[in-house]
Each structure stands twice: as C-alpha cells, then as structure tokens.
Backbone as CSV, one residue per row, in Angstrom:
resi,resn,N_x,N_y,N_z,CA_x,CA_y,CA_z,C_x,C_y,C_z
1,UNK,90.546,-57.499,14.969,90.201,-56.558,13.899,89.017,-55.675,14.308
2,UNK,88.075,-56.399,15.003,86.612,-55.525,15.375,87.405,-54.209,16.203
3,UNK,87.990,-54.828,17.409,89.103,-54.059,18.590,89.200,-52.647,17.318
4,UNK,89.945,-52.575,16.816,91.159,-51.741,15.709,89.916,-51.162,15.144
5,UNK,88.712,-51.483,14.587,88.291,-50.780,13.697,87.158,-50.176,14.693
6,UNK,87.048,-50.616,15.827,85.741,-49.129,16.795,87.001,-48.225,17.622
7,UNK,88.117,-48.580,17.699,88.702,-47.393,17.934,89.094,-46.350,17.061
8,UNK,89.491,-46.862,15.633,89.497,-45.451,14.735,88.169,-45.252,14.595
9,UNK,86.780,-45.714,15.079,85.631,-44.883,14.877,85.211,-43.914,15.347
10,UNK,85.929,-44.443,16.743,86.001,-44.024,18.227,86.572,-42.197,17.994
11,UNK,87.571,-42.861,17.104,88.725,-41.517,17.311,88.205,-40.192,15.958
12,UNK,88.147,-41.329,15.120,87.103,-40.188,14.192,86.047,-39.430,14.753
13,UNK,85.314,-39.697,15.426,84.170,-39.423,16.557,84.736,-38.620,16.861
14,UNK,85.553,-38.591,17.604,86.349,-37.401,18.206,86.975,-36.541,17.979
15,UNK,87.152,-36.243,16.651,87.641,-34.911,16.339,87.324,-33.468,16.165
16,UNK,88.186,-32.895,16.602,87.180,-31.794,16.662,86.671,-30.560,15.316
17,UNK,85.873,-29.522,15.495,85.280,-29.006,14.605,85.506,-27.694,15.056
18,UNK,85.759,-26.623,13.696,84.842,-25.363,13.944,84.787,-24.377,13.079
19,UNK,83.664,-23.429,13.438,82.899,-22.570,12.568,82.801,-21.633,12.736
20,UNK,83.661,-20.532,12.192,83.378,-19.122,12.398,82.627,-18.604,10.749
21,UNK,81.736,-17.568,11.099,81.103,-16.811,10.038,80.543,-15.553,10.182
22,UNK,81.298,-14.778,9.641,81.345,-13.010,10.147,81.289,-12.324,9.219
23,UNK,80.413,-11.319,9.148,79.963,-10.345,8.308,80.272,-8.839,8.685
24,UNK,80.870,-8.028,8.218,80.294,-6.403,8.876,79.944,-5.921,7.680
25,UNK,80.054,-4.384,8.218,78.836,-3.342,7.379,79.534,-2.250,8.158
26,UNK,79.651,-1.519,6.551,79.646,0.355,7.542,78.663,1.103,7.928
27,UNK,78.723,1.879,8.997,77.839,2.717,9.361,78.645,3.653,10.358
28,UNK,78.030,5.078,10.331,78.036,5.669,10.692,79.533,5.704,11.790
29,UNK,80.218,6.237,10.522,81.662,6.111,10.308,82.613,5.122,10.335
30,UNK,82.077,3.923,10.602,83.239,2.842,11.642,82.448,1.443,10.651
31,UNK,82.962,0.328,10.990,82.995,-0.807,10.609,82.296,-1.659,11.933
32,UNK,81.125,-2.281,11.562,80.574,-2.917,12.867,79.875,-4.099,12.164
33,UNK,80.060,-5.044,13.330,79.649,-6.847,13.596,78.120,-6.431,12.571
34,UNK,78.067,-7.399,11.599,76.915,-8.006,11.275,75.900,-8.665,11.412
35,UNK,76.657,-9.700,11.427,76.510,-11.244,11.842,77.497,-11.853,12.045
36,UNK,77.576,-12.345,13.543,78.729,-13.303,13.901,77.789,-14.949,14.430
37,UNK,78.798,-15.672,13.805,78.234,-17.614,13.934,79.421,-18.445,14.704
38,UNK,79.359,-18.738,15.610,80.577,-19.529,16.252,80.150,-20.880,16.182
39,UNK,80.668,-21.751,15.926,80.529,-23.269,16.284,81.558,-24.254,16.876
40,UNK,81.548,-25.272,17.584,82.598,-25.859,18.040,83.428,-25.313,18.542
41,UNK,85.236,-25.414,18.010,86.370,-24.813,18.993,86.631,-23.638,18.526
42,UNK,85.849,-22.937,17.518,86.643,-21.708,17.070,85.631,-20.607,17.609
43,UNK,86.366,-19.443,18.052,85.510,-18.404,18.624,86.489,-17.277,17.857
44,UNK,85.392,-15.973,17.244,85.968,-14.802,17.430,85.572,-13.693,18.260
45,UNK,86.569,-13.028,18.788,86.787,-11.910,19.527,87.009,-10.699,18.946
46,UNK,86.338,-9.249,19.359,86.676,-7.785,18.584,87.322,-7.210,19.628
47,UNK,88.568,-6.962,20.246,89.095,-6.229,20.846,89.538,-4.595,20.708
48,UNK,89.141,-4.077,20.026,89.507,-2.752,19.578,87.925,-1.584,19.324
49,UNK,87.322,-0.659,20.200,86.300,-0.049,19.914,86.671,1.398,18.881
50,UNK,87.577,1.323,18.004,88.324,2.620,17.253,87.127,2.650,16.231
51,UNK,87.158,4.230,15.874,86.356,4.175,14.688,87.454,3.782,13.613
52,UNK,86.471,3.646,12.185,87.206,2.918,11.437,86.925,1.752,10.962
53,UNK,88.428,1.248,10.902,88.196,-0.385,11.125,88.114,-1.093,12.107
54,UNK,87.675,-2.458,11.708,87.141,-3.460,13.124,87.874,-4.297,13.091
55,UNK,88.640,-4.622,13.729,89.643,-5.933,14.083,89.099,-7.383,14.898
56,UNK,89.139,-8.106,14.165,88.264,-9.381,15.015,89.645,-10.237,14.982
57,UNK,89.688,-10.754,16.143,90.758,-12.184,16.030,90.150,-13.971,16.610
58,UNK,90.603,-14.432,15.929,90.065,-16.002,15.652,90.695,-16.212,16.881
59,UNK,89.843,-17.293,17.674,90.296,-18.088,18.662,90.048,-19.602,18.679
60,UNK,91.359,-20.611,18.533,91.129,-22.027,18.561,90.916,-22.816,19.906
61,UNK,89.807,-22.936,20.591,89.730,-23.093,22.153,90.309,-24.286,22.275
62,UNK,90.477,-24.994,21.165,91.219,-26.497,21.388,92.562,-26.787,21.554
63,UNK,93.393,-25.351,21.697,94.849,-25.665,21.634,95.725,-25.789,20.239
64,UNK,94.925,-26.124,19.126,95.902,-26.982,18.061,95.379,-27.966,17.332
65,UNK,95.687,-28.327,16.514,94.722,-29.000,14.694,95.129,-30.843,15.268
66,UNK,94.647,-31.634,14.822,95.695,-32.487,14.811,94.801,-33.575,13.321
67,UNK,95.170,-34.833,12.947,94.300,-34.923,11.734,93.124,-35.830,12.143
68,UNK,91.663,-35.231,11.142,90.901,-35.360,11.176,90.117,-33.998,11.720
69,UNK,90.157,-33.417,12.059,89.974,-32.152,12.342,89.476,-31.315,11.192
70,UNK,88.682,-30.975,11.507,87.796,-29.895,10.229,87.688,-28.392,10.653
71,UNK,88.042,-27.533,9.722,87.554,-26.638,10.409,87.218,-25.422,9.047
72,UNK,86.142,-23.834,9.602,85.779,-23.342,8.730,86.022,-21.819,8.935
73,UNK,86.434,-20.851,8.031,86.417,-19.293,8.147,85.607,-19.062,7.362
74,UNK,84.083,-18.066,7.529,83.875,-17.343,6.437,83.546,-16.107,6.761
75,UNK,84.054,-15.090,6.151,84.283,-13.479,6.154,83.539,-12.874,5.227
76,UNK,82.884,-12.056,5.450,82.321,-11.368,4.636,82.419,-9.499,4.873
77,UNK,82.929,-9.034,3.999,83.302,-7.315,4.294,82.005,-6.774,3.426
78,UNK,81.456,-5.946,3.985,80.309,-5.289,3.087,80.794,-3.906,2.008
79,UNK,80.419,-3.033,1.581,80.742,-2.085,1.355,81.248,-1.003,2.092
80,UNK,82.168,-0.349,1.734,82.710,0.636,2.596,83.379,0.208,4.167
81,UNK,82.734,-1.236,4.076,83.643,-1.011,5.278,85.152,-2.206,5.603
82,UNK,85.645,-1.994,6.531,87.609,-2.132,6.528,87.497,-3.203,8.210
83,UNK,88.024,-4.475,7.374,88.055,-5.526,9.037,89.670,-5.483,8.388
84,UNK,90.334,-5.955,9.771,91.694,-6.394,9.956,91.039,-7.959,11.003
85,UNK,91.317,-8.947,9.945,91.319,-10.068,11.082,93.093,-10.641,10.960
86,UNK,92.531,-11.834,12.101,93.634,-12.412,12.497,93.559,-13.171,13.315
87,UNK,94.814,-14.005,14.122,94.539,-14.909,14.918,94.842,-14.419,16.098
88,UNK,94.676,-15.796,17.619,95.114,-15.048,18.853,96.836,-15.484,18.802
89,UNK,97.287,-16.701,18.232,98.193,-17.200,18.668,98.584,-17.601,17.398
90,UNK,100.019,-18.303,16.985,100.206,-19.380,16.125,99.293,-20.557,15.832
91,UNK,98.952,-21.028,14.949,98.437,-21.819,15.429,98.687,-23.307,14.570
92,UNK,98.656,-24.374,15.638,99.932,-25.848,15.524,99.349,-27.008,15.485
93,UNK,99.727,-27.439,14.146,99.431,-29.170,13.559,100.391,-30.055,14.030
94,UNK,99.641,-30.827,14.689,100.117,-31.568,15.243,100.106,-32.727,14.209
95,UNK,100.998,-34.447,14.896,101.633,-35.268,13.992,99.822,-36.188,14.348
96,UNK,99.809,-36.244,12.926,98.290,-37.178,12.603,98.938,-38.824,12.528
97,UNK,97.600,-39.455,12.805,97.961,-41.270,12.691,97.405,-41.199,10.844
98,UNK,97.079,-40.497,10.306,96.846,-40.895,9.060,95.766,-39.786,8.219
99,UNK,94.562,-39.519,9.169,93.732,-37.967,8.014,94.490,-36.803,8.240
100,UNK,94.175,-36.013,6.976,94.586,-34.384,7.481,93.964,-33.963,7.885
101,UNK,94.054,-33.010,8.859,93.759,-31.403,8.838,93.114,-30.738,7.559
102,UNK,91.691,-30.380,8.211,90.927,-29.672,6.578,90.286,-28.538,7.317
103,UNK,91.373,-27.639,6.610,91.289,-26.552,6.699,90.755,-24.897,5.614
104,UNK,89.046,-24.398,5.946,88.424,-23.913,4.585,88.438,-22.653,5.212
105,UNK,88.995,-21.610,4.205,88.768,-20.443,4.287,88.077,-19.564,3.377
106,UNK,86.950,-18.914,3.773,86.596,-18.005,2.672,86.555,-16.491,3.267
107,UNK,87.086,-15.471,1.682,86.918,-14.235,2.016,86.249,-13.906,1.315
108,UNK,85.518,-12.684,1.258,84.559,-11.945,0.458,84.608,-10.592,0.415
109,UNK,85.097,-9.878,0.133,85.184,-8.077,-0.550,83.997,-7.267,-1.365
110,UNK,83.318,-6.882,-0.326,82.504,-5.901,-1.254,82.746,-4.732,-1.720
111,UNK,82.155,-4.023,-3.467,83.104,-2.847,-3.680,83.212,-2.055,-2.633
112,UNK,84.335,-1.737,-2.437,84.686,-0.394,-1.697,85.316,-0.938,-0.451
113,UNK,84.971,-2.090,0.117,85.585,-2.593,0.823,86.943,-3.251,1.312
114,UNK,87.465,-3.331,2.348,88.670,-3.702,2.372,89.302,-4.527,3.731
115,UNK,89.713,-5.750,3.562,90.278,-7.051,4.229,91.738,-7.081,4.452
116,UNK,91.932,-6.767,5.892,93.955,-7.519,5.988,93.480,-8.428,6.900
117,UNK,93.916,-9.807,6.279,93.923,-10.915,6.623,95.020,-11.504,7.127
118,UNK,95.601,-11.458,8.517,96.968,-11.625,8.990,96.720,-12.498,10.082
119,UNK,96.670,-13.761,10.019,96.799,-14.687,11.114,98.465,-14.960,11.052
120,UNK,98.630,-15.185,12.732,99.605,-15.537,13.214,100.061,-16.864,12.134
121,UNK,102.027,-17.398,12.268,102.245,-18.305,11.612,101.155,-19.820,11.636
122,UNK,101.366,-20.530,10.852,101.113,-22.051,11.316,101.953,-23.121,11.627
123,UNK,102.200,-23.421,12.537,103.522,-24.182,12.538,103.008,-25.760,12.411
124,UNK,103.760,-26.343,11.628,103.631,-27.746,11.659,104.677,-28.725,12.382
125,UNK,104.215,-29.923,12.799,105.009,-30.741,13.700,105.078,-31.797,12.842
126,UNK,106.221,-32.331,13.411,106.832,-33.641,12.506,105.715,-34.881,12.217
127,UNK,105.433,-35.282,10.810,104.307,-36.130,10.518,102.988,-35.474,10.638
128,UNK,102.664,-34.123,10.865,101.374,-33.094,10.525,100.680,-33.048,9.213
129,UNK,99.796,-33.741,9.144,98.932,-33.676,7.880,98.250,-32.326,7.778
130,UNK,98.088,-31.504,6.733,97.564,-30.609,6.998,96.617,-30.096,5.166
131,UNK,95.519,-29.925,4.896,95.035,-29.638,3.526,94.246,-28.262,4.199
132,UNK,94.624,-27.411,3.347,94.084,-26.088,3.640,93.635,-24.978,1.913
133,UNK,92.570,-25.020,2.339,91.610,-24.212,0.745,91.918,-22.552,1.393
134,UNK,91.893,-21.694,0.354,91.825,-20.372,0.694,91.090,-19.984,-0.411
135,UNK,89.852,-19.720,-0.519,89.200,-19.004,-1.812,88.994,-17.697,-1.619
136,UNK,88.858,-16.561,-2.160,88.841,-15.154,-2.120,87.807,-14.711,-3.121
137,UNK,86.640,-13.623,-2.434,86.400,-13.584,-4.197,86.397,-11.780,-3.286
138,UNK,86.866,-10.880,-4.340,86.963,-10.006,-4.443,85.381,-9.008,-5.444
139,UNK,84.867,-7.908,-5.142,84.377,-7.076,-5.890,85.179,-6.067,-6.589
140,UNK,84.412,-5.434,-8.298,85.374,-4.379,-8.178,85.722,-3.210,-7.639
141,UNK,86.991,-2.702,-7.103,86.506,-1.619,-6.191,86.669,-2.071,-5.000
142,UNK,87.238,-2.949,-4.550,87.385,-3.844,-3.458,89.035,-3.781,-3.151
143,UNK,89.547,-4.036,-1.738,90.856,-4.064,-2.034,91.142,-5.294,-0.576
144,UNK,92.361,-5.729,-0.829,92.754,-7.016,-0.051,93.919,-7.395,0.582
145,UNK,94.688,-7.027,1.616,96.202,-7.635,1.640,95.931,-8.686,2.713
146,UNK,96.985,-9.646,2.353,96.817,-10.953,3.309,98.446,-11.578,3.371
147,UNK,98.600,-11.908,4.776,99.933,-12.652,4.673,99.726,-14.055,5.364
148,UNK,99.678,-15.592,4.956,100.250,-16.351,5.326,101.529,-16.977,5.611
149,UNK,101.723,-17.728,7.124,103.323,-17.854,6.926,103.085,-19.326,7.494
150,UNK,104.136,-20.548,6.994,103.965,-21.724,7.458,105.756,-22.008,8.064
151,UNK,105.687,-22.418,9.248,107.112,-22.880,10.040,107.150,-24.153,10.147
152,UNK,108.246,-25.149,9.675,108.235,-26.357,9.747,108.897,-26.846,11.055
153,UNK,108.852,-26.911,12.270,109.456,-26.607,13.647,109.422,-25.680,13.785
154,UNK,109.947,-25.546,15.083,110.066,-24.831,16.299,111.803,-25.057,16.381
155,UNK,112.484,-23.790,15.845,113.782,-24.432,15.763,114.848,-24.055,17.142
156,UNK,113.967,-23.334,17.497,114.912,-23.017,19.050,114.139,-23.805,20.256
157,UNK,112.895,-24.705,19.686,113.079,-25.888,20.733,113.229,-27.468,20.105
158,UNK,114.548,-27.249,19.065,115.544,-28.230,18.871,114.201,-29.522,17.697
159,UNK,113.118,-29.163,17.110,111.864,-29.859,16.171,112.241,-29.467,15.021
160,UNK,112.071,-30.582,14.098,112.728,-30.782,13.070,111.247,-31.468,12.184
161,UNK,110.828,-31.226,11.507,109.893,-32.066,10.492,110.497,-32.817,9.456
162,UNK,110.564,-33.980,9.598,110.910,-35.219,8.969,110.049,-35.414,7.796
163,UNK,109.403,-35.793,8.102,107.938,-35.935,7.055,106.328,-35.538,7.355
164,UNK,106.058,-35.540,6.544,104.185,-34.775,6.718,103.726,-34.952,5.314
165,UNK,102.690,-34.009,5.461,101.714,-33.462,3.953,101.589,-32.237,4.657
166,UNK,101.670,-31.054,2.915,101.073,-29.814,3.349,100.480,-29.994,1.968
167,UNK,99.212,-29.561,1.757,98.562,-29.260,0.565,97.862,-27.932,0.550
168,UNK,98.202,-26.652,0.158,97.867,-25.059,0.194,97.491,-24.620,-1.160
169,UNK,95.674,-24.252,-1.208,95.458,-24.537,-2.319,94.711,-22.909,-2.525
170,UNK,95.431,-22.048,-3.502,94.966,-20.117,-3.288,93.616,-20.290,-4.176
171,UNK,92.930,-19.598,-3.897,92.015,-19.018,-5.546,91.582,-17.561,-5.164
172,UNK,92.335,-16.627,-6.138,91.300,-15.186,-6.025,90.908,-14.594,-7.451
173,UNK,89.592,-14.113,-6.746,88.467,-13.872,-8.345,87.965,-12.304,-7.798
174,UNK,88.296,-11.670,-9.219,88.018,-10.293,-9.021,86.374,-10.059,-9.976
175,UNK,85.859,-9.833,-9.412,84.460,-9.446,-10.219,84.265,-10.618,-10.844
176,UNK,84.254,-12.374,-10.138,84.207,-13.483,-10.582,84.745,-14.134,-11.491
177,UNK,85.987,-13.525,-11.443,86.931,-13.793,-12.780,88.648,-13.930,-11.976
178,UNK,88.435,-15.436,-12.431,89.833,-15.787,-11.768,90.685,-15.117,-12.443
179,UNK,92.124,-14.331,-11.270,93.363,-13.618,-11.394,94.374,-14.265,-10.831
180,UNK,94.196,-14.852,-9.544,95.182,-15.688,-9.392,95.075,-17.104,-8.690
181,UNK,95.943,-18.123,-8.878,96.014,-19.464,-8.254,96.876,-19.662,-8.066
182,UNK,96.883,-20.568,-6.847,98.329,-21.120,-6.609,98.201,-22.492,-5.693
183,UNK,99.220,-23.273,-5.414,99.326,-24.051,-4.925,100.384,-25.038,-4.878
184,UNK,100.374,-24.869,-3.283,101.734,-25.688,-2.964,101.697,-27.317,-2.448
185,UNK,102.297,-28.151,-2.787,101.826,-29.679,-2.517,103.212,-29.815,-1.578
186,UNK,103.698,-30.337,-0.235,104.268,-31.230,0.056,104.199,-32.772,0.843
187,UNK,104.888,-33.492,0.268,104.613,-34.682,0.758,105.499,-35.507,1.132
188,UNK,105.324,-36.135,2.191,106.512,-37.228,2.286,107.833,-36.864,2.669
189,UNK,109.031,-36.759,2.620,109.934,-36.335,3.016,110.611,-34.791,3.520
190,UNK,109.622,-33.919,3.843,109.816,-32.920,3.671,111.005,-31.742,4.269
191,UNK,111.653,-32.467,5.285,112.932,-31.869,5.758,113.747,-32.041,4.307
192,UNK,114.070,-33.065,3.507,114.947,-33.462,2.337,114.322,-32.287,1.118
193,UNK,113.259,-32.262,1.087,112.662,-31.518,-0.489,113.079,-29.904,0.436
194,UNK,112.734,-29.559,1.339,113.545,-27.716,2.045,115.211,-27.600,1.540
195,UNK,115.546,-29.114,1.926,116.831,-28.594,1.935,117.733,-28.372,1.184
196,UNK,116.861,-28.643,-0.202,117.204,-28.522,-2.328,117.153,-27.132,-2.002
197,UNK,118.342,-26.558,-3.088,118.809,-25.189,-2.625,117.663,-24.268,-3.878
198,UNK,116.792,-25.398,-4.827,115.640,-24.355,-5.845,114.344,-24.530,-4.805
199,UNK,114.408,-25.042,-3.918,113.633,-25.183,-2.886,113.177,-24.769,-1.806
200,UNK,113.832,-24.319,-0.438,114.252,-23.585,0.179,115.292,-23.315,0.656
201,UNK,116.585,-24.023,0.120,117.989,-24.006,0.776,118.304,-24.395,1.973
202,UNK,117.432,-25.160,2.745,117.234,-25.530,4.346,116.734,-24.838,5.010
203,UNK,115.844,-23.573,4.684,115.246,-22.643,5.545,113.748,-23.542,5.526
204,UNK,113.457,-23.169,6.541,112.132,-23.797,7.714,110.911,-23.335,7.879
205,UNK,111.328,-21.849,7.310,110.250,-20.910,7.542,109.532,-20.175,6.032
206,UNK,108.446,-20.246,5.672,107.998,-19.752,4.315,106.657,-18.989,4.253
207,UNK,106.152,-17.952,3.558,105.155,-17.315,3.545,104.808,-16.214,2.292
208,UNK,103.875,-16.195,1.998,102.974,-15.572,1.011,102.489,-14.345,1.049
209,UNK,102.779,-13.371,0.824,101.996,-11.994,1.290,100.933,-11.675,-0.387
210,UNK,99.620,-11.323,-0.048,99.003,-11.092,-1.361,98.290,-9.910,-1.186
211,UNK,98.803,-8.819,-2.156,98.205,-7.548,-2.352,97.612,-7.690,-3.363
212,UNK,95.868,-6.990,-3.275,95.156,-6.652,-4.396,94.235,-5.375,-3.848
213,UNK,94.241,-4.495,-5.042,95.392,-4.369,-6.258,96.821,-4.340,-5.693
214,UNK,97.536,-4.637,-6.666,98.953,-4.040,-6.549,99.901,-3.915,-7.271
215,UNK,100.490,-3.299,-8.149,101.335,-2.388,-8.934,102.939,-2.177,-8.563
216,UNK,103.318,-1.403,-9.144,104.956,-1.262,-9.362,105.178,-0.425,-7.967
217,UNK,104.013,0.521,-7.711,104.739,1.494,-6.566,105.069,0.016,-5.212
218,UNK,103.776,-0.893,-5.177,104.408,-1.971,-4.356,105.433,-2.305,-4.082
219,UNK,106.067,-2.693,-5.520,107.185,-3.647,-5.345,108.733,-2.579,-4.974
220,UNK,108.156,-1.265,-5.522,109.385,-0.671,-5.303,109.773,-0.424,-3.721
221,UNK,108.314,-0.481,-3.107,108.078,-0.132,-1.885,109.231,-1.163,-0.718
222,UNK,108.680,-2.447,-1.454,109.017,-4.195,-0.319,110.838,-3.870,-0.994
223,UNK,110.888,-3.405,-2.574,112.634,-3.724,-3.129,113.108,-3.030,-1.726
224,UNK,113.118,-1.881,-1.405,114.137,-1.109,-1.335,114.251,-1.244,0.113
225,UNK,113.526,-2.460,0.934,114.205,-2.625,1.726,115.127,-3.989,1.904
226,UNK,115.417,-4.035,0.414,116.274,-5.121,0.272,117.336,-5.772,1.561
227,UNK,117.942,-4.757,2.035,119.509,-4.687,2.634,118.415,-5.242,4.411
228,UNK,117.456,-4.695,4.228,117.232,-4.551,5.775,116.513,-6.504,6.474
229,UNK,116.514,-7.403,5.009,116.000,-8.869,5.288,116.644,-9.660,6.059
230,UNK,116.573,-10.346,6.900,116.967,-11.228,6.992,117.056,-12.752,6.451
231,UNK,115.828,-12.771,5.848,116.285,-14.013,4.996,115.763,-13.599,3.296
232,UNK,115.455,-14.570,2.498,115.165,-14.305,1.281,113.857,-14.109,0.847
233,UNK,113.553,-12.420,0.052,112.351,-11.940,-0.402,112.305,-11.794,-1.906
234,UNK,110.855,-12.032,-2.557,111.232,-11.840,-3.795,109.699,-11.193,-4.039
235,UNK,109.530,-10.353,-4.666,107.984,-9.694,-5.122,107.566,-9.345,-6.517
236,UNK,106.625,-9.708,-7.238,106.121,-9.394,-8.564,104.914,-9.169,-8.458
237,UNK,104.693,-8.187,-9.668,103.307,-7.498,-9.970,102.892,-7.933,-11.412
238,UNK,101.878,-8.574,-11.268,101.014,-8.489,-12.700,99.405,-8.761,-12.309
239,UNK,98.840,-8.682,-13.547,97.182,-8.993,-13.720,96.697,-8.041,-12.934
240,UNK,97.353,-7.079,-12.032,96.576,-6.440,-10.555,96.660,-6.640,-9.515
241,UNK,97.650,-7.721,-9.615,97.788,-7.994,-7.903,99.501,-7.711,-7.960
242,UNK,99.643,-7.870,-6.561,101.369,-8.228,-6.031,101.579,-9.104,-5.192
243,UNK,102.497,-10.172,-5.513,102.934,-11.619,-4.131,104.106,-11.190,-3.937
244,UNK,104.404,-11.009,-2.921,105.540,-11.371,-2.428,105.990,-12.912,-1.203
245,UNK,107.155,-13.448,-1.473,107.346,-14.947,-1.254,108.858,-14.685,-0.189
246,UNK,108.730,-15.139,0.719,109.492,-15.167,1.562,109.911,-16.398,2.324
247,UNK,111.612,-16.882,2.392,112.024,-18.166,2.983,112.789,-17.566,3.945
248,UNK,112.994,-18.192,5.698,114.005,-17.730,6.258,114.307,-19.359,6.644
249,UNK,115.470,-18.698,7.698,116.137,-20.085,8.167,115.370,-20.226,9.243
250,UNK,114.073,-19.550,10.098,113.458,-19.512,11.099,112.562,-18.837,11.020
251,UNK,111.287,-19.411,12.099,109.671,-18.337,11.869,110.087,-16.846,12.935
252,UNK,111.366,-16.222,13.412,111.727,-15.210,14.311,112.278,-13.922,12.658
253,UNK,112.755,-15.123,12.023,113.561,-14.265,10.880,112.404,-13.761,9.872
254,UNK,111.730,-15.126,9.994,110.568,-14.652,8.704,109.689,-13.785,9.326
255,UNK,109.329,-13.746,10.393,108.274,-12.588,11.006,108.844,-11.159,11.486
256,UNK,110.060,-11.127,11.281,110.873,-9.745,11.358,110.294,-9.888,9.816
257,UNK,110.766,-10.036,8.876,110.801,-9.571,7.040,108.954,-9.592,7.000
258,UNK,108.583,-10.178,7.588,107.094,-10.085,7.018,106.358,-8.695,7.976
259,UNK,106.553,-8.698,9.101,106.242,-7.194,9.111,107.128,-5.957,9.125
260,UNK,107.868,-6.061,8.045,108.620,-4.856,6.889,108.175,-4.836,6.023
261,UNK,107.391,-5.615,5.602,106.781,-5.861,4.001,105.698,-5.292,3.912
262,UNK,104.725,-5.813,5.232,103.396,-5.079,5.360,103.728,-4.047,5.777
263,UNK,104.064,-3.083,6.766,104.924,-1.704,7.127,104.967,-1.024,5.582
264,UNK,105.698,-1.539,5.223,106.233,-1.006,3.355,104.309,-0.721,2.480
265,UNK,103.831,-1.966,3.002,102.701,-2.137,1.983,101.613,-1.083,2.689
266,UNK,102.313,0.107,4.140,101.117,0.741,4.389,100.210,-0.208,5.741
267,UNK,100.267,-1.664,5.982,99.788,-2.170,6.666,100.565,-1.947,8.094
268,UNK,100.040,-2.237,9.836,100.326,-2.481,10.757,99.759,-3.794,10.811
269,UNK,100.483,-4.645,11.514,100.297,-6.336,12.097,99.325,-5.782,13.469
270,UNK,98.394,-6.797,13.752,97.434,-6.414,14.916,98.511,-6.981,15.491
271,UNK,97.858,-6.268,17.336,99.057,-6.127,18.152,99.448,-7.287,18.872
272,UNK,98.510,-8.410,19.048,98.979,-9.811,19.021,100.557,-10.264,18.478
273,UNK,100.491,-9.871,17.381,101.477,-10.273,16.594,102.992,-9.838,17.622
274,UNK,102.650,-8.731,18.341,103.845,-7.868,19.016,103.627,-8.527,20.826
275,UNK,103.144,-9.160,20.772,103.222,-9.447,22.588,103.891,-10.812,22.593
C-alpha cells in the first residue's frame, strides 16, 4: 500500500502546468503586446507584424493534456484595440488513470475592443478526462467571436472514444451582467450517449461558434449557406448574442463548416488553421 500510494504522489508531482497572461493596448494605429506572462508548458507567440490587429498563438511545449494537468489562459483586450488568438496545433487529451484535465480560460473585452478567439480543435482520446471553464466578461461597446470545436477520435486513424468525462462550462457577462451560459457534461459511456440520434446521431465531431453582438443579419448570413454543409448546423439569435452549434461525422467535415461560418460571420481562421 505505502508502494501504490508514493507513486500516485510521485505522479501527481509530475504533472504538468501552464500559464499564459496577455494584455494589449492600441496605439498608434495597430494593436501591441502589453504584458505577456508565460509559465510552465504554455508559451505564446505573435507571428504577424500587420498594422491593425495582433495575432498571438498559444503554444503547448508538452505535446498534449493528460489528467492532472492544470492549465491557465488569461487575455485581456484593452480599448480600441483587435487580438485574433489561437492555437499552434490541435490540441490532445490524452486517456487519464483517474484526475482531469483542468482547463481555465479567461477573456476580457474592453469597450471598443475586439477578440476572435479560434484555437485549433481539441481532440480527446479514449478514457480522456477533461474539465474546462471558459469565462468571458465583455465591456459595453466591446465585441467577441469565438469558435470551439471538440473531436472524439481521430477517425481516419481508426480511434474511437469508448468512455471519458468532458465537463465544458461557458459564462459571458456583458457590462457584468450575465447573457449567456452553457454547459455541456459528458460522462461515462460516451461513444453510446453520440450515437442517440437527439444527441449527435454518431457524429464525433462538435463545436460552438459565439458571436457578440449578434443579430438576425448573422443568422441569415451562416442560413444561407445551408446547401454548402457538410454536416449539421443550426444558429439562433437572442439577448445580443448569436451561437451557432455544429455536429459532423468527422473533425475534416466539421472544420470545412466551421470556417464557412466564420467566412459568413466576416471572420478569417489564422493561417495555422490552413497548413
């Protein structure tokens, strides 16, 4: 018993960590670094010197989540000025002996300011624990689009997720006043609960796109490329914002429909997304 209990101490010990915390500010025309904080395995990178906006992309130097693993985003947009973040890669939960994956994100919008928040999918592996917070707080006068997408395998290298935990927990507050929440729980059997047809019908692949503000011209925008999906899209507008919810039978199908949506919504995917 001693044996068993200094190796999960051992292994807790060992997990890894990290900390990104990034600020910009406009000036003198363009969007520039504030304050940047790296800690542990996460690093960000600004690859793009355009005026404008500033594009930073997250880097996980560790390869991949697995459980027990902590990790932190915090963003901060100042006034007037426009980041596009994102990731370098997908990035992949691996199968845990028992903790999740804790995963905290924060965004922050100052008036006038404006956030596309587009990390690559997350793919999870069979038995991947994974708990992930997303809090948002928006100013008024502030604006926001963000797409998450989660893949349960890798289906063209033959991975199948049997069972896991996903726990995906939204909060966004406009002028400190919650507008929207959400949250998705899975547990335990999760190839069986996809393959309920009010569920996902057996599709593998799922994702969230969140516009704020966003209105009717939105939705008419994402409808009318109804014919051009490959798998299933659905979009509504109220309170000020717009979600649109997307299932495919694969993360190739869902990332064709998800950048048509942003395309539609006016957004380009950083160019990661295309190599």
């Amino acid at each position: 018993m001693l044996a068993t209990t200094q190796s999960s101490d051992i292994f807790l010990a060992n997990r890894a960590t990290g900390t990104i915390a990034l600020s910009v500010t406009a000036r003198d025309g363009g969007t520039h670094r504030q304050t940047v904080h790296e800690a542990g395995s996460l690093r960000v990178r600004f690859p793009n010197v355009t005026a404008g906006a500033l594009e930073a992309v997250i880097v996980n130097t560790g390869g991949g989540m697995t459980g027990g693993d902590r990790f932190t985003v915090d963003i901060a947009v100042g006034d007037g000025a426009h980041l596009v973040a994102g990731t370098t890669a997908a990035e992949k939960i691996y199968r845990s002996t028992g903790p999740d994956v804790a995963m905290d994100v924060s965004l922050k919008v100052a008036r006038g300011g404006h956030l596309a928040w587009l990390p690559q999918e997350t793919i999870l592996f069979d038995r991947a624990r994974l708990s992930r917070h997303i809090d948002i707080d928006l100013a008024d006068g502030a604006s926001l689009i963000m797409a998450e997408a989660v893949v349960f395998g890798r289906l063209a290298m033959g991975e199948a997720v049997v069972g896991g935990f996903l726990a995906d927990r939204w909060r966004l507050r406009r002028g400190g006043k919650l507008v929207y929440a959400d949250t998705l729980r899975l547990d335990g059997p999760i190839s069986e609960t996809l393959a309920q047809r009010a569920v996902a019908k057996g599709g593998i692949a799922v994702a969230t796109v969140l516009l704020a503000p966003g209105d009717e011209r939105a939705l008419e925008a994402v409808r009318a490329l109804d014919e051009q999906f490959l798998g299933e899209v659905g979009i509504s507008a109220w309170n000020g914002i717009a979600v649109a919810r997307l299932c495919a039978e694969d993360g190739a199908r869902l990332r064709h429909d998800l950048i048509a949506i942003l395309a539609a919504l006016g957004t380009s995917v950083p160019r990661l997304w295309l190599q």
